[in-house]
LUMMI-407959 format. One line per 4 residues: number of its first residue (from 1); their letters; for each residue x, y, z of C-alpha. Coordinates in nm, 3 decimals. Example, Ala and Ser with C-alpha at 12.3 -4.5 7.8 and 13.67 -1.06 7.14 Angstrom:
1> as> 1.230/-0.450/0.780; 1.367/-0.106/0.714
***
This chain:
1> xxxx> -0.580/0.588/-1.729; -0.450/0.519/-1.355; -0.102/0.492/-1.325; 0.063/0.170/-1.204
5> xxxx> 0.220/0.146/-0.876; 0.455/-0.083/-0.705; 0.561/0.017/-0.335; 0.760/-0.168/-0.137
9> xxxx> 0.689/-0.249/0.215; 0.986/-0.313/0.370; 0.814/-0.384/0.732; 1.085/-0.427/1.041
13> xxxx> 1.358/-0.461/0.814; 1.668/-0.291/0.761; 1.924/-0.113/0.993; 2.038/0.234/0.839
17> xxxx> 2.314/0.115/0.654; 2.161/-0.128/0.504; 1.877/0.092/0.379; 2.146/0.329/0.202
21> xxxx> 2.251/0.028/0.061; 1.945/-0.098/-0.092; 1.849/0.208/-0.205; 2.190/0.247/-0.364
25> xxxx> 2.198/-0.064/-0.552; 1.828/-0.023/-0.678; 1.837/0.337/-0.799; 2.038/0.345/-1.145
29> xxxx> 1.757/0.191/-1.251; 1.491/0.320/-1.083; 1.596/0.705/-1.021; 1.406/0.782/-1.290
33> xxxx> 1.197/0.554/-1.427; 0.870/0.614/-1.629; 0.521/0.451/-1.686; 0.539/0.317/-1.287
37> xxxx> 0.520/0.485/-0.999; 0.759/0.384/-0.731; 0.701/0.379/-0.337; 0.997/0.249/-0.070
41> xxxx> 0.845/0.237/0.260; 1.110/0.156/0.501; 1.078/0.156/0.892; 1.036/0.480/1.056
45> xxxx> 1.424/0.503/1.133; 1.534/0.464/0.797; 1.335/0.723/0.653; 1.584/0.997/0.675
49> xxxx> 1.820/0.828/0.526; 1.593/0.709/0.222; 1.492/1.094/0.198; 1.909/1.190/0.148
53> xxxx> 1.935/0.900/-0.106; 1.643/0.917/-0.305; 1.684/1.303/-0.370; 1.658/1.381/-0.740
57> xxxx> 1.468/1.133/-0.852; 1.124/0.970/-0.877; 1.107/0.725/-0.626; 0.893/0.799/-0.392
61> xxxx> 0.911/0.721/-0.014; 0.590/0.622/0.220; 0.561/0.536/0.563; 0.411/0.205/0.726
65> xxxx> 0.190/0.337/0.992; 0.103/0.657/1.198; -0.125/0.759/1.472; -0.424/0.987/1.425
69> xxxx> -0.304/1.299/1.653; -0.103/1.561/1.594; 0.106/1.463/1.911; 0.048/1.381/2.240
73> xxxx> 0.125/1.089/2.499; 0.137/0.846/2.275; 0.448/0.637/2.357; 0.633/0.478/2.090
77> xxxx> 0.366/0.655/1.792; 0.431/0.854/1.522; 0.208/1.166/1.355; 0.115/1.246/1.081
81> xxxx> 0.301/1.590/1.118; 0.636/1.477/1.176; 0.562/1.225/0.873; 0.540/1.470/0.603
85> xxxx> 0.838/1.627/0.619; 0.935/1.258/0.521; 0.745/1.086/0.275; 0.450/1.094/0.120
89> xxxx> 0.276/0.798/0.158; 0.174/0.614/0.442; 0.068/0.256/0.467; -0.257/0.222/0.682
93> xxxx> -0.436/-0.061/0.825; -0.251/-0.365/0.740; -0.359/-0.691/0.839; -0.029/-0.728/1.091
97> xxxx> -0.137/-0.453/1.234; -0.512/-0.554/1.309; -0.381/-0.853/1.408; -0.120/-0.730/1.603
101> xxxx> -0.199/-0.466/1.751; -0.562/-0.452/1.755; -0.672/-0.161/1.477; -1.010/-0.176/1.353
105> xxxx> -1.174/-0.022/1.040; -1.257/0.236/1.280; -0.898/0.348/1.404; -0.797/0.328/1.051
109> xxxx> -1.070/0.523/0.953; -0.942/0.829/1.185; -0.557/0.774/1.051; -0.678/0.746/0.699
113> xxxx> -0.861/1.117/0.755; -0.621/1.230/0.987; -0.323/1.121/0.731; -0.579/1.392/0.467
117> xxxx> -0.560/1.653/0.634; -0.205/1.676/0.663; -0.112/1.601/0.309; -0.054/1.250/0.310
121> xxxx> -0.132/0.998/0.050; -0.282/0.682/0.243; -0.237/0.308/0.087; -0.547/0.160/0.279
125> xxxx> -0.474/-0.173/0.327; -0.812/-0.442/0.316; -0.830/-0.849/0.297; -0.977/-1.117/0.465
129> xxxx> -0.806/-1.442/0.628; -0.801/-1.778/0.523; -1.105/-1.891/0.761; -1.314/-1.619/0.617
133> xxxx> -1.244/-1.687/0.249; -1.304/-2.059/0.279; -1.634/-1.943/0.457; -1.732/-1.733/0.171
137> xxxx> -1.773/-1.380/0.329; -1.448/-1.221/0.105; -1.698/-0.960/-0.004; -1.904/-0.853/0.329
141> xxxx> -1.534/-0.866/0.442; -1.344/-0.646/0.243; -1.651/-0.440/0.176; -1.644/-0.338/0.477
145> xxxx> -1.287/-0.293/0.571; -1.337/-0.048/0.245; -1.686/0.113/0.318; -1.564/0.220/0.694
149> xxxx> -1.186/0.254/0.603; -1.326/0.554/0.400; -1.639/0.680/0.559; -1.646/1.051/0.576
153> xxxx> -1.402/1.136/0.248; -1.496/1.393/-0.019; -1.433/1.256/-0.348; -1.160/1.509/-0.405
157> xxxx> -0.976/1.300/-0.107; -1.093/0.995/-0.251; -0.843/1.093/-0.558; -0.538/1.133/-0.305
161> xxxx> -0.630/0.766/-0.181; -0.444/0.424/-0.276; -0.640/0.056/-0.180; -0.433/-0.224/-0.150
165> xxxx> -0.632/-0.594/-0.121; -0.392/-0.846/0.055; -0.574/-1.146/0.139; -0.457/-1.190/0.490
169> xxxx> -0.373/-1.584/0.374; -0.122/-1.491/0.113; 0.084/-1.257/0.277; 0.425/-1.427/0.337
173> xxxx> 0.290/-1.788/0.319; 0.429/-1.829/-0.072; 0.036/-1.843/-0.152; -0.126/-1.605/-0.409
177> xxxx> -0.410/-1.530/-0.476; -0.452/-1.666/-0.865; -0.447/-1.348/-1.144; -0.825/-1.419/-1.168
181> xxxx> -0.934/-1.481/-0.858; -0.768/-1.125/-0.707; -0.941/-0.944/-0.990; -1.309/-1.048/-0.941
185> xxxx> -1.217/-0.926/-0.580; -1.060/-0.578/-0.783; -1.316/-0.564/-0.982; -1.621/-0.691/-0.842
189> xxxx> -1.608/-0.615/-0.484; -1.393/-0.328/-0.424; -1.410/-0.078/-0.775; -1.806/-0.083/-0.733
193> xxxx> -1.792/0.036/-0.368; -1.532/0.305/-0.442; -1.803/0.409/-0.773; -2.055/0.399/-0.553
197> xxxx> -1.885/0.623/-0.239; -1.714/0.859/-0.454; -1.867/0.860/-0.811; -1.801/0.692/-1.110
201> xxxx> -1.500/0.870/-1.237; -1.290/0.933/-0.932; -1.416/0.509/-0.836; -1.260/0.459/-1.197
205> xxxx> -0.982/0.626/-1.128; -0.836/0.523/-0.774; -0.590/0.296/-0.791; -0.629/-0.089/-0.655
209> xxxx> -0.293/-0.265/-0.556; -0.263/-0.656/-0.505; -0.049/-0.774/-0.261; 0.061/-1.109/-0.111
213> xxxx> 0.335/-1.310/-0.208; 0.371/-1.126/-0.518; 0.728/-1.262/-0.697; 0.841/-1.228/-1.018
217> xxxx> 0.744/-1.539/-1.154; 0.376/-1.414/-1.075; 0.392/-1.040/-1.090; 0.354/-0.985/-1.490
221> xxxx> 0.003/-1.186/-1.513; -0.111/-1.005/-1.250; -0.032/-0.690/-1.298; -0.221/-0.781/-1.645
225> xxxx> -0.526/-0.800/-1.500; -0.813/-0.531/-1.562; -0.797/-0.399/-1.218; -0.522/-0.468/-1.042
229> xxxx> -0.285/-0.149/-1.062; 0.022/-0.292/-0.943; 0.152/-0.389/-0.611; 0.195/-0.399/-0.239
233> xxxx> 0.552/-0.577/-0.224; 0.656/-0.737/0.093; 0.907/-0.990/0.073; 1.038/-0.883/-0.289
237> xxxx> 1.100/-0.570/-0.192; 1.416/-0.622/0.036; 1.625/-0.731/-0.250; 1.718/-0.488/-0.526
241> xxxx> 1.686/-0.732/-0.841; 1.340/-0.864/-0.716; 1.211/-0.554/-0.702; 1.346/-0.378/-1.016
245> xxxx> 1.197/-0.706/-1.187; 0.852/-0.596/-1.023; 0.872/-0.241/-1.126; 0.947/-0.339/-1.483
249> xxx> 0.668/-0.628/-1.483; 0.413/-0.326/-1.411; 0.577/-0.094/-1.704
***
């Protein structure tokens, strides 16, 4: 039985202050909350102060990005070493940042290892764009994003590993996927390569998010689905009734 997720992405968002605040307002009813597990990824800055405020309870705290070394001349990076003494999580490969800033299946690839070895817990991020899902290729796509995302992992790291499909089209446009439509790609794309990589049990048992423009209007038939464990929140996760109506909708 995998356990539901829903882990906010808070992106660049939030000064400190503001974070305390959030965190404040959300945790009477999240602080200890059972049946979901709960991730707040806020930007590297405020994850001090999420650590101090989210003490004693079981929210959860994950980081949006890091670089693959230790340490080093890497202006402006972050490693996986100075992470964990954060969080526990770390959001990898997201479509802004292949976008953005050029990372490839390859570079996440080494993070997603890297992010291993140090005790991490990596949400691997996969999803095509608009162009490519009108074109038909969602599978060869996100097959691949998911085949060379996690080349090289033992299944017992395969266990430690989240997937999260965002179709790049959905994310902050108001579009979603439909409930169907993001489960065939759960289901029918993604679960059988993760089988196939890792075995059938620990395939079974990793844990698929959807995300992109997930509300909660649309979050309970979703989250209904066969395979889709719960969510990667963008958007909804910056306001503390949005996303306590997420958490519960995946209870």
């Amino acid at each position: 039985m995998r356990t539901p997720m829903v882990a906010g992405n808070w992106k660049m968002n939030k000064t400190l202050y503001e974070t305390r605040d959030l965190i404040r307002e959300m945790y009477p009813v999240l602080h200890n909350i059972q049946g979901v597990e709960v991730i707040i990824c806020p930007p590297f800055a405020g994850l001090g102060v999420a650590k101090r405020e989210v003490e004693d309870s079981t929210i959860k705290l994950g980081a949006q990005n890091m670089h693959w070394s230790d340490s080093g001349a890497f202006t402006g990076e972050i490693s996986p070493v100075m992470l964990k003494e954060l969080c526990e999580y770390v959001i990898l490969g997201h479509s802004e940042r292949r976008a953005m800033f050029g990372e490839t299946n390859e570079t996440v690839n080494k993070k997603v290892l890297a992010a291993l070895a140090h005790g991490l817990k990596p949400i691997v991020c996969v999803g095509e764009t608009l162009e490519e899902n009108q074109s038909g290729v969602t599978a060869d796509v996100v097959g691949s994003q998911v085949r060379e995302g996690l080349a090289g992992l033992t299944a017992g790291q395969a266990e430690q590993v989240v997937v999260a499909y965002e179709p790049v089209w959905a994310i902050g446009t108001g579009l979603a996927a439909t409930p169907e439509g993001a489960n065939a790609v759960h289901k029918d794309v993604i679960r059988p390569i993760l089988r196939e990589m890792f075995g059938e049990t620990v395939g079974d048992g990793m844990r698929i998010l959807y995300g992109g423009s997930v509300k909660p209007d649309n979050a309970a038939e979703l989250f209904s689905q066969s395979d889709i464990d719960g969510g990667l929140i963008g958007g909804a996760s910056l306001k503390a009734d949005s996303f306590i109506a997420l958490v519960k909708a995946a209870m």
